[in-house]
N, C-alpha and C positions, 0 to 999 in steps of 0.2 A: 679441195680439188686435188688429184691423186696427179703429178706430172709422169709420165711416160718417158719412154722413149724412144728414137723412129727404130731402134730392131723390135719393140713390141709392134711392129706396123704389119701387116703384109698387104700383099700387091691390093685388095679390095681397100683397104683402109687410105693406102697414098693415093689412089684414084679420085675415091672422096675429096681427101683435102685437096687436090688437084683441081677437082669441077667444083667445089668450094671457095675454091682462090681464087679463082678463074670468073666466077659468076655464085655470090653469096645469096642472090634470088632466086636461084634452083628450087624447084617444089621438091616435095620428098620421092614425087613420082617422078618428076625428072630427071633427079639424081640419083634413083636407082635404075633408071634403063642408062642411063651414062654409062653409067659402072655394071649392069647386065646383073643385076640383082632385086630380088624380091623386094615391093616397097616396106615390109616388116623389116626383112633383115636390115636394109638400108638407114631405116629408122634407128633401129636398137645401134647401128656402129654407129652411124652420125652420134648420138646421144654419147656415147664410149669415147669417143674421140672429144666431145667437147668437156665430157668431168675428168679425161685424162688429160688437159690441160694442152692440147694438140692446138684447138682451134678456141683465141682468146677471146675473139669479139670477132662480130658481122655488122660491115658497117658501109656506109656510102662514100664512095670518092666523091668531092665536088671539085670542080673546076674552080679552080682558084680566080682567075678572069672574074668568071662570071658573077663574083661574089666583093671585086674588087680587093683581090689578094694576088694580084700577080706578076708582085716584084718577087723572087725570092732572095734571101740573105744569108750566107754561113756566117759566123761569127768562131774566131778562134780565141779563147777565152786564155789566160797564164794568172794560175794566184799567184799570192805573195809568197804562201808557205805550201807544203807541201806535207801536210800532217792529217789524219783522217778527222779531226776536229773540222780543219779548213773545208775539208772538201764535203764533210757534213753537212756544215753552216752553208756552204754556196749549196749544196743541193737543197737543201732546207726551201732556199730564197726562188733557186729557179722553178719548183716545184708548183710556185703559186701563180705564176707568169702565161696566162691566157696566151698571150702573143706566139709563145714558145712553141714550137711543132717538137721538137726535138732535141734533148742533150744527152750528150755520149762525154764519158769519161774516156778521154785519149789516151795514147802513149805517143811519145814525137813532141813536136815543137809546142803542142799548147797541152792543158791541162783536161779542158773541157772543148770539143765542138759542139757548137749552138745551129740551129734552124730555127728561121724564124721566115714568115710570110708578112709582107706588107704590101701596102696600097701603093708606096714611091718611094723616092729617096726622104724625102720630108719627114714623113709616115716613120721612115726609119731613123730619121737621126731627131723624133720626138721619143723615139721608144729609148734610142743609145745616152739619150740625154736624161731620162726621168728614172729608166729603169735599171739599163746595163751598167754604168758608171757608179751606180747607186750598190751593187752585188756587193756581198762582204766579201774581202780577201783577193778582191781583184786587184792586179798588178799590169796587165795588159790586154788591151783587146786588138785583134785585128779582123778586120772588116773584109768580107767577101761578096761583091755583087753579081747574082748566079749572070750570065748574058745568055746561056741558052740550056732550057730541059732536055740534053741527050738520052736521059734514061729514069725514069724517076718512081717509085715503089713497087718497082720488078716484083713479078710471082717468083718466091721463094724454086730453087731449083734442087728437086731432091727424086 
C-alpha cells in the first residue's frame, strides 16, 4: 500500500473521505451524487484513496452499553526504564491484550496512555489484577474512571 499525502488530495478526494467518515455504508452511487460525480469516477478514486493508504479500514461503531462495555478507563502507565528495549517489551505484551481499545506512547507524566472498556469497576480491577500489573517494565499505574463521554471518536477535521 503506497501511503499518500493530504496535498495529493483535492477537493473531490476530501469530500469522499468526508461522506466516508461520516457514513462507511455509502453505496458507490451514493457517494458519487454526495460528491456530484460519475459513479465510475467515484469508484476508481474510492479505490485510489484506499491503496494510497487514505482510508484504513471501514468498520461499525457499537454501542458500548449495549454490548456491556460501558464503563470506560484511561490507564496512565510509567516504566521502570526508559530504553527502546523497555518500551519494545511493553508494546510486545500490550499488543496481545483484547481488553485493550488503545495505547499511545505519551510525552508528559506517564510513558504509555491506555484505553480500555469494561463491564464495572470489578470487571476493571480483574483485568488491573491478571493483566496490567502483570506488564513487563511497569513502574506505575494510574487509574482513570471516564464519569462522562463529552466527545468520543470525532470525524477527523481536515
Amino acid at each position: 500500500m503506497k501511503e499518500s499525502s493530504m496535498t495529493d488530495l483535492d477537493r473531490i478526494d476530501k469530500n469522499i473521505l468526508r461522506r466516508l467518515q461520516s457514513d462507511g455504508r455509502l453505496t458507490n452511487a451514493e457517494l458519487a451524487k454526495a460528491v456530484n460525480v460519475s459513479p465510475a469516477t467515484c469508484h476508481r478514486r474510492t479505490q485510489a484513496l484506499f491503496e494510497g493508504g487514505h482510508v484504513t479500514r471501514v468498520t461499525a461503531q457499537i454501542n458500548p452499553t449495549s454490548v456491556d462495555l460501558g464503563t470506560l478507563v484511561m490507564v496512565g502507565v510509567v516504566l521502570d526504564r526508559s530504553t527502546p528495549e523497555s518500551f519494545a517489551t511493553f508494546e510486545e505484551a500490550v499488543s496481545g491484550m483484547n481488553e485493550l481499545l488503545d495505547c499511545h506512547l505519551v510525552a508528559g507524566e506517564f510513558d504509555y496512555l491506555l484505553k480500555i472498556r469494561v463491564s464495572d469497576m470489578n470487571d476493571f480491577n480483574t483485568i488491573h489484577n491478571k493483566m496490567l500489573i502483570a506488564l513487563p517494565g511497569v513502574r506505575q499505574i494510574r487509574t482513570f474512571f471516564v464519569l462522562k463521554e463529552i466527545k468520543e471518536n470525532a470525524p477527523l477535521a481536515f
